[in-house]
N, C-alpha and C positions, 0 to 999 in steps of 0.2 A: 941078504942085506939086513943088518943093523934097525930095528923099531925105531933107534933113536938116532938115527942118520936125519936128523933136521937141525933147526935152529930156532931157537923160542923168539917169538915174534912180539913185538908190543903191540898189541890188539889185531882185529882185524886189518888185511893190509887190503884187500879191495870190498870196496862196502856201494852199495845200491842204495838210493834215499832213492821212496817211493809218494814223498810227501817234501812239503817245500822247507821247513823249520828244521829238519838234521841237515839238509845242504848247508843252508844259511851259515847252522851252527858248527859244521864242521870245516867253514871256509873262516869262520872267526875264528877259531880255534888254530888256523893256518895246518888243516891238516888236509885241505881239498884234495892232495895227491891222492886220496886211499879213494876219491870217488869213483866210480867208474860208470855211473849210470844214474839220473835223476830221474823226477817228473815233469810232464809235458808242460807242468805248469807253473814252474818254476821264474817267478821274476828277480829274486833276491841271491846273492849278488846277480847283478845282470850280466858278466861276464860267464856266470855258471850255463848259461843256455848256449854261450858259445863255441866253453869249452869241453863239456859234457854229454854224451850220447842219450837222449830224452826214451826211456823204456818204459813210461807207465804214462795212466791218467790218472784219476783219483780212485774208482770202480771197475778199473779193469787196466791191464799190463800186458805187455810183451813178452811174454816166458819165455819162448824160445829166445831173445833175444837177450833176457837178465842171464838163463841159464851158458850163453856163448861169453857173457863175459867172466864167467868163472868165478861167481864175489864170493868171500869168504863168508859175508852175514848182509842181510836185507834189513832196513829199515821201515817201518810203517807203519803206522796211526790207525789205532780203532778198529773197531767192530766192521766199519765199513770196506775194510779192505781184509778180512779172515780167511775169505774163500781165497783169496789171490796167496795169501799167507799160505793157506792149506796144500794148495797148490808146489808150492815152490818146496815148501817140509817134503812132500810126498817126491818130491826130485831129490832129496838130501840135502835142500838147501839152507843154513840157517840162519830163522830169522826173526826178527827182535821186531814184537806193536810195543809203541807205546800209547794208550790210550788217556791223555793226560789233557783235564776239562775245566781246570783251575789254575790260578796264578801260579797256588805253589806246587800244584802237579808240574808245572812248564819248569818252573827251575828244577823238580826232579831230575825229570826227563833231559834236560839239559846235563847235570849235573851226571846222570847215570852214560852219556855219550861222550862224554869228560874224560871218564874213567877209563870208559873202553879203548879207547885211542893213549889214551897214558897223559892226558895234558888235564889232570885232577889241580894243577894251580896253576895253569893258566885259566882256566875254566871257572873258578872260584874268585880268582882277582876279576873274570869279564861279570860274573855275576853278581859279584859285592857293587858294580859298577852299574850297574841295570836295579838292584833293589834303592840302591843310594838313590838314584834317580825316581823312581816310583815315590820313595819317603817322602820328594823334596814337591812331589807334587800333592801327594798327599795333604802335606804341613800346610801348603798354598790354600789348598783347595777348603781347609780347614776353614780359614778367615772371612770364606765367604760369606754375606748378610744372608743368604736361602739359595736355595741348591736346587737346580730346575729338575724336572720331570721328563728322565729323556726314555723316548721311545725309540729303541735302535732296531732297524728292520735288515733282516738277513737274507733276505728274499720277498717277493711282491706279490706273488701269485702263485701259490698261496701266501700270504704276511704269515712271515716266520721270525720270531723276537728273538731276541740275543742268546749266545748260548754263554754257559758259565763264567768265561773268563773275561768276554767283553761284559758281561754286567758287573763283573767285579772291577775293572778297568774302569767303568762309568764311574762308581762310586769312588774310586780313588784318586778319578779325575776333578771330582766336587757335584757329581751328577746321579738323581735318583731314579735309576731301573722302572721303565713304567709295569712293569710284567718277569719282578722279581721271583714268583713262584714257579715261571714257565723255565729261567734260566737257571735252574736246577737237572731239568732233562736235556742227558744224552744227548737224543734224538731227534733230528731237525723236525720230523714229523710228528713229535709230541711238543713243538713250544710252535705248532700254529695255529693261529687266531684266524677263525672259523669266521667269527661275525666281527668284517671291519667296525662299527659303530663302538666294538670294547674298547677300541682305542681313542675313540672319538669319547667315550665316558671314561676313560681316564686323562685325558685333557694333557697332550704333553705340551712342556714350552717347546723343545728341543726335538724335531724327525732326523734319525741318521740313518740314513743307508748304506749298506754293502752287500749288493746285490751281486753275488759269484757268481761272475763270469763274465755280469753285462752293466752296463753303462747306468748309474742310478738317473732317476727323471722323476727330477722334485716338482715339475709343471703336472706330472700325472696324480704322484701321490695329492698333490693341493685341491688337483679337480675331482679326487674319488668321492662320491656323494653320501653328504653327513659331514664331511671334516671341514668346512668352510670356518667353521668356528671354535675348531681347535687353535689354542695359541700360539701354537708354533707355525702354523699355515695363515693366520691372521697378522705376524710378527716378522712372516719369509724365515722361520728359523727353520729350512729345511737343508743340510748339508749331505754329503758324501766323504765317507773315509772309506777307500780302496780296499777291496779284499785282500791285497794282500801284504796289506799295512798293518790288517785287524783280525781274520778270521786264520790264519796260522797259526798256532797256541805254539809258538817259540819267541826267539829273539824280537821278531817283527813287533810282534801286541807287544811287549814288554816296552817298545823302545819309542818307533815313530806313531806304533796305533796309538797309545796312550797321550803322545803327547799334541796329534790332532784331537782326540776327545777335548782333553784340555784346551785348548789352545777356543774350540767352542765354545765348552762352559764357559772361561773367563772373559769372552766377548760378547755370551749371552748376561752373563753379571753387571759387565761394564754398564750395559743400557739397561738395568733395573735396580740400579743402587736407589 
């Protein structure tokens, strides 16, 4: 038989997302047919958990079960998922991290699963449509008389502060990162804060949690002792924006996380003009 007894395909035609942000993006895209297997964690579209076989968690997968669907290429985020990656290589399987920790890593990353699939202008018209929007909060946020101090908590036990892309999101929402040098690392276990009271001496207006996995509880953070007189806990500025509104580094943060942020800031503004 013939080496070239095939048919050139445009991209992969069965692909695995092992992370929530390539589902999202590849059902915007309107290319959901080529999924064939997501993660367990998947809320975006919420139709996707209905219609897709769930093969991974975030730190560990189903191999046997990615490998029975036969996917052309895997999808998966970061260092945190390498061994599961190394894994699925060592089967022949191939497979695409994107480890993307910034706004404009996200439109990469976005940009580079665009290609793959062959929808490079639909892909580019969805994210001239996503930056327009960031601008327009941006331009907002500009006007404002002072810009709170937001301290956004990614976890509670241990307090883990923001990681890159939601501090950049902060600030583009009108709000300033209380623990802007932590939201440079990676790694959840290098931006946490050891001794609650740092927070307590950086004095935020604004506590936001998205606590992965579980339910934030602004009644506990108010009561941890020392913060009685931080102003955000003196002001009730303590809110919740959904994990998986914010902490996905794709379409999500770009879209509805961003414009809960705002949608804070400009409430915490309205009562300090």
């Amino acid at each position: 038989m013939s080496a070239l007894n095939f048919e050139l395909q445009n991209g992969p035609q069965r692909i695995v997302c092992m992370t929530e942000e390539t589902t999202e993006w590849l059902y915007l895209l309107g290319e959901e047919a080529r999924i064939v297997g997501i993660s367990g964690y998947t809320v975006r579209p919420r139709r996707a958990r209905e219609e897709k076989p769930k093969v991974s968690a975030f730190i560990n997968a189903k191999i046997d079960k990615i490998l029975a669907l036969k996917p052309d290429c895997v999808f998966g985020f970061s260092d945190m998922q390498a061994d599961i990656a190394a894994e699925l290589i060592r089967h022949g399987v191939q497979v695409t991290i994107f480890n993307q920790r910034s706004v404009a890593e996200i439109f990469s990353m976005m940009s580079q699963v665009a290609a793959m699939v062959g929808q490079v202008e639909r892909g580019q018209a969805l994210m001239q449509t996503m930056l327009e929007g960031l601008r327009a909060i941006e331009q907002a946020a500009a006007a404002l008389p002072r810009r709170p101090r937001v301290f956004f908590e990614e976890w509670d036990e241990p307090h883990i502060s923001a990681i890159r892309w939601v501090s950049e999101l902060i600030g583009i929402a009108g709000g300033d990162d209380c623990f802007p040098e932590l939201a440079a690392q990676s790694m959840g276990k290098n931006r946490i804060i050891a001794d609650g009271l740092d927070v307590v001496r950086r004095n935020p207006d604004i506590i936001i949690g998205s606590w992965c996995g579980k339910k934030f509880r602004p009644e506990k953070v108010a009561a941890r002792a020392g913060w009685q007189d931080v102003n955000a806990v003196r002001s009730g500025q303590l809110f919740e924006v959904k994990s998986a509104d914010i902490l996905q580094p794709g379409p999500a943060a770009l879209t509805d996380g961003v414009a809960h942020l705002h949608r804070i800031i400009m409430a915490w503004s309205a009562q300090h003009d």
